[in-house]
C-alpha positions as CSV (number, residue, x, y, z in Angstrom):
1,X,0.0,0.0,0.0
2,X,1.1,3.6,-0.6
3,X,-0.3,7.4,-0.8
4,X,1.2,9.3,-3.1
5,X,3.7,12.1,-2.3
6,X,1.3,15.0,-3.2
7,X,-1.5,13.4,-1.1
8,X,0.4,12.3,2.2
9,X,-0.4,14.2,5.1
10,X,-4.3,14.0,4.9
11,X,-4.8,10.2,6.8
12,X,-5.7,8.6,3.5
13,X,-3.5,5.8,4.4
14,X,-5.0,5.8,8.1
15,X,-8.3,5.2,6.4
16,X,-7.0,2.8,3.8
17,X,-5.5,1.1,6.8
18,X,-8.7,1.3,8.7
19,X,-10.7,-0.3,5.8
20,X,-8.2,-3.3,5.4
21,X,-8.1,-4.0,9.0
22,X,-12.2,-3.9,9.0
23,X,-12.7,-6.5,5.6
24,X,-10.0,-8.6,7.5
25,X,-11.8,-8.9,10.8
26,X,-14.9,-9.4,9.1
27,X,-13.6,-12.3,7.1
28,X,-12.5,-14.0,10.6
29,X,-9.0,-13.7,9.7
30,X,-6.6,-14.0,12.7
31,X,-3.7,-12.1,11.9
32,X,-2.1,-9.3,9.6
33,X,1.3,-9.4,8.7
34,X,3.6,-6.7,6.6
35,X,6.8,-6.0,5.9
36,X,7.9,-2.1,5.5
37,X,11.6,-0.1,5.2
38,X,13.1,0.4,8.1
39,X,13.4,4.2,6.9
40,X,9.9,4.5,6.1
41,X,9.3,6.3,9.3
42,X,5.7,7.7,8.6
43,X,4.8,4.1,7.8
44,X,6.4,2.6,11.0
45,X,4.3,5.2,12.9
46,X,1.0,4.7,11.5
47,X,1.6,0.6,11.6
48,X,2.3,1.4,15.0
49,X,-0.9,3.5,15.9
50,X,-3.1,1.4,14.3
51,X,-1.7,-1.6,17.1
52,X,1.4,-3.5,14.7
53,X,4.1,-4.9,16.7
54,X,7.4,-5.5,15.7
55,X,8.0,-9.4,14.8
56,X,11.5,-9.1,13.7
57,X,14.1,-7.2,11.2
58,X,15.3,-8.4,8.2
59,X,19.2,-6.7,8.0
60,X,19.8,-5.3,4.7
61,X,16.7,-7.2,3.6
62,X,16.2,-4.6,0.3
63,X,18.7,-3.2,-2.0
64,X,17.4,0.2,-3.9
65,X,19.3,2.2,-6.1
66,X,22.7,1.1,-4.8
67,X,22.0,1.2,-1.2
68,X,20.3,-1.4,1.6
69,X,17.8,-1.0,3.8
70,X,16.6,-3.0,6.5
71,X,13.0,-4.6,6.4
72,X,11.0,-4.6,10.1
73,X,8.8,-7.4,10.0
74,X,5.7,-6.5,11.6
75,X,1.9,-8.4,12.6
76,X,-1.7,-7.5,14.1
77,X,-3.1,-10.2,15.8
78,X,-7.1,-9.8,15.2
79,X,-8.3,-12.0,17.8
Protein backbone atom coordinates (compact mmCIF):
# COMPACT_ATOMS: atom_id res chain seq x y z
CA UNK A 1 0.00 0.00 0.00
CA UNK A 2 1.09 3.56 -0.55
CA UNK A 3 -0.32 7.41 -0.79
CA UNK A 4 1.21 9.28 -3.12
CA UNK A 5 3.75 12.06 -2.30
CA UNK A 6 1.26 14.98 -3.23
CA UNK A 7 -1.51 13.39 -1.10
CA UNK A 8 0.41 12.31 2.19
CA UNK A 9 -0.40 14.24 5.09
CA UNK A 10 -4.33 14.04 4.88
CA UNK A 11 -4.77 10.20 6.77
CA UNK A 12 -5.75 8.58 3.52
CA UNK A 13 -3.53 5.84 4.44
CA UNK A 14 -4.97 5.77 8.09
CA UNK A 15 -8.35 5.17 6.44
CA UNK A 16 -7.02 2.84 3.78
CA UNK A 17 -5.47 1.07 6.82
CA UNK A 18 -8.67 1.26 8.66
CA UNK A 19 -10.70 -0.29 5.79
CA UNK A 20 -8.16 -3.26 5.43
CA UNK A 21 -8.06 -4.02 8.98
CA UNK A 22 -12.24 -3.94 8.96
CA UNK A 23 -12.70 -6.54 5.65
CA UNK A 24 -10.02 -8.57 7.55
CA UNK A 25 -11.81 -8.95 10.78
CA UNK A 26 -14.95 -9.43 9.06
CA UNK A 27 -13.65 -12.32 7.13
CA UNK A 28 -12.49 -13.99 10.55
CA UNK A 29 -8.97 -13.72 9.68
CA UNK A 30 -6.64 -14.04 12.68
CA UNK A 31 -3.71 -12.08 11.95
CA UNK A 32 -2.13 -9.34 9.57
CA UNK A 33 1.25 -9.44 8.65
CA UNK A 34 3.57 -6.69 6.61
CA UNK A 35 6.82 -6.02 5.89
CA UNK A 36 7.88 -2.07 5.53
CA UNK A 37 11.61 -0.14 5.21
CA UNK A 38 13.09 0.38 8.14
CA UNK A 39 13.45 4.17 6.86
CA UNK A 40 9.95 4.52 6.05
CA UNK A 41 9.33 6.34 9.34
CA UNK A 42 5.67 7.68 8.63
CA UNK A 43 4.76 4.14 7.84
CA UNK A 44 6.42 2.58 11.00
CA UNK A 45 4.34 5.17 12.90
CA UNK A 46 0.99 4.69 11.53
CA UNK A 47 1.65 0.64 11.65
CA UNK A 48 2.33 1.37 15.05
CA UNK A 49 -0.91 3.45 15.92
CA UNK A 50 -3.06 1.40 14.25
CA UNK A 51 -1.74 -1.58 17.10
CA UNK A 52 1.44 -3.50 14.68
CA UNK A 53 4.08 -4.86 16.71
CA UNK A 54 7.38 -5.47 15.70
CA UNK A 55 7.98 -9.36 14.80
CA UNK A 56 11.55 -9.05 13.75
CA UNK A 57 14.05 -7.22 11.17
CA UNK A 58 15.29 -8.42 8.19
CA UNK A 59 19.23 -6.74 7.96
CA UNK A 60 19.80 -5.30 4.74
CA UNK A 61 16.71 -7.20 3.62
CA UNK A 62 16.17 -4.55 0.34
CA UNK A 63 18.67 -3.23 -2.00
CA UNK A 64 17.44 0.16 -3.89
CA UNK A 65 19.28 2.16 -6.07
CA UNK A 66 22.68 1.12 -4.79
CA UNK A 67 22.03 1.19 -1.17
CA UNK A 68 20.32 -1.36 1.57
CA UNK A 69 17.84 -1.02 3.79
CA UNK A 70 16.59 -3.01 6.46
CA UNK A 71 13.00 -4.55 6.43
CA UNK A 72 10.96 -4.63 10.15
CA UNK A 73 8.81 -7.42 10.00
CA UNK A 74 5.71 -6.51 11.56
CA UNK A 75 1.94 -8.44 12.62
CA UNK A 76 -1.65 -7.49 14.08
CA UNK A 77 -3.15 -10.21 15.83
CA UNK A 78 -7.07 -9.77 15.21
CA UNK A 79 -8.26 -12.04 17.79
Amino acid sequence: MGVLAAYRGRKIGFHLLEAVIAATRRRQIEKIELVVRASNQPALALYRKVGFQTEGTKQRGILVDGQYDDLVLMGLFLR
